[in-house]
C-alpha positions as CSV (number, residue, x, y, z in Angstrom):
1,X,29.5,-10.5,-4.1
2,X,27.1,-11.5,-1.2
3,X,23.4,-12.2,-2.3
4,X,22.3,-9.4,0.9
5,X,23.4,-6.6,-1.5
6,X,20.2,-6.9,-3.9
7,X,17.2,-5.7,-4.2
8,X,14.5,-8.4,-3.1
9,X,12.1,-7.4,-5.6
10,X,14.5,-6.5,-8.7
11,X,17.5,-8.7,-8.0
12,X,20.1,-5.2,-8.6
13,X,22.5,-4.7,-6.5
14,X,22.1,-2.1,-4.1
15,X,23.8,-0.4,-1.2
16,X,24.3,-2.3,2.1
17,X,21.6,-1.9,4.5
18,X,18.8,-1.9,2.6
19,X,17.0,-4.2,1.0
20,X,15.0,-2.8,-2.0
21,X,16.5,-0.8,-4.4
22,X,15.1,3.2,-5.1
23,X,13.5,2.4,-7.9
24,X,11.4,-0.9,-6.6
25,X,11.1,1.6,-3.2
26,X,9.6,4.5,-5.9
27,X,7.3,1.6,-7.6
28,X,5.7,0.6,-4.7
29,X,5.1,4.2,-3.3
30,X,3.3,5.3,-6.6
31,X,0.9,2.0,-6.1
32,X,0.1,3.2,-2.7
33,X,-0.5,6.4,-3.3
34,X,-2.9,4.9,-6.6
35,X,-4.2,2.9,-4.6
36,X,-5.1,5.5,-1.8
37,X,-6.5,7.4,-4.5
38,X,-8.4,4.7,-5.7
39,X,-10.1,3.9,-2.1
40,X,-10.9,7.4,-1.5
41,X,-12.9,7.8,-4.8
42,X,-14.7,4.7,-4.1
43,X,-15.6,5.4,-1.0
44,X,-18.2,8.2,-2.1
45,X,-19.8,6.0,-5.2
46,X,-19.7,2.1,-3.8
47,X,-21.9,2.6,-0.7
48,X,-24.6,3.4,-2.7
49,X,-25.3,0.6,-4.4
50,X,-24.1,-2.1,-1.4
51,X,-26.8,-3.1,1.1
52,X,-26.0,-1.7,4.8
53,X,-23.8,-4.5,6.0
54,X,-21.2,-4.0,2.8
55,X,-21.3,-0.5,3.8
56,X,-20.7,-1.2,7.2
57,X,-18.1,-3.7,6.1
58,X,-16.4,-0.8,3.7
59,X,-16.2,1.4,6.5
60,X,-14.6,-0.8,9.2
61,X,-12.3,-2.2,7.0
62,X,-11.1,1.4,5.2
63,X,-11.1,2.2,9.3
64,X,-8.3,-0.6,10.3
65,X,-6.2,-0.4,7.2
66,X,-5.8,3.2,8.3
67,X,-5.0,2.7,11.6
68,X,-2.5,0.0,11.1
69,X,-0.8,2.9,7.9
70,X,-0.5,5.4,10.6
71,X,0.1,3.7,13.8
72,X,3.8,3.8,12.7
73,X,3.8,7.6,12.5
């Protein structure tokens, strides 16, 4: 057996061609999507109690993680 067919993350061995296993793939999906969530949410309650250059901060930076998410779509 060659160490290419298993998952980086979980060690299993998995299909060749890919390189995480459906269940690592699955794992890491549901902590973007949390963590998406998460963002979203926050963005309504933090800038109220950060001064104007956190806010600014939270913006631009919630700004260019979403572009670099989408630019691949």
């Amino acid at each position: 057996m060659e160490e290419n067919n298993t998952c980086v993350c979980c060690g299993e061995i998995i299909p060749e061609g890919r390189m995480v296993c459906v269940n690592c793939e699955k794992k890491v999906e549901t902590f973007q999507r949390l963590k998406n969530d998460f963002d979203y949410a926050a963005s309504f309650f933090l800038p109220f109690k950060l001064k104007w250059y956190q806010r600014l901060w939270l913006i631009l930076s919630n700004s260019i993680n979403n572009n670099i998410l989408h630019k691949g779509k």
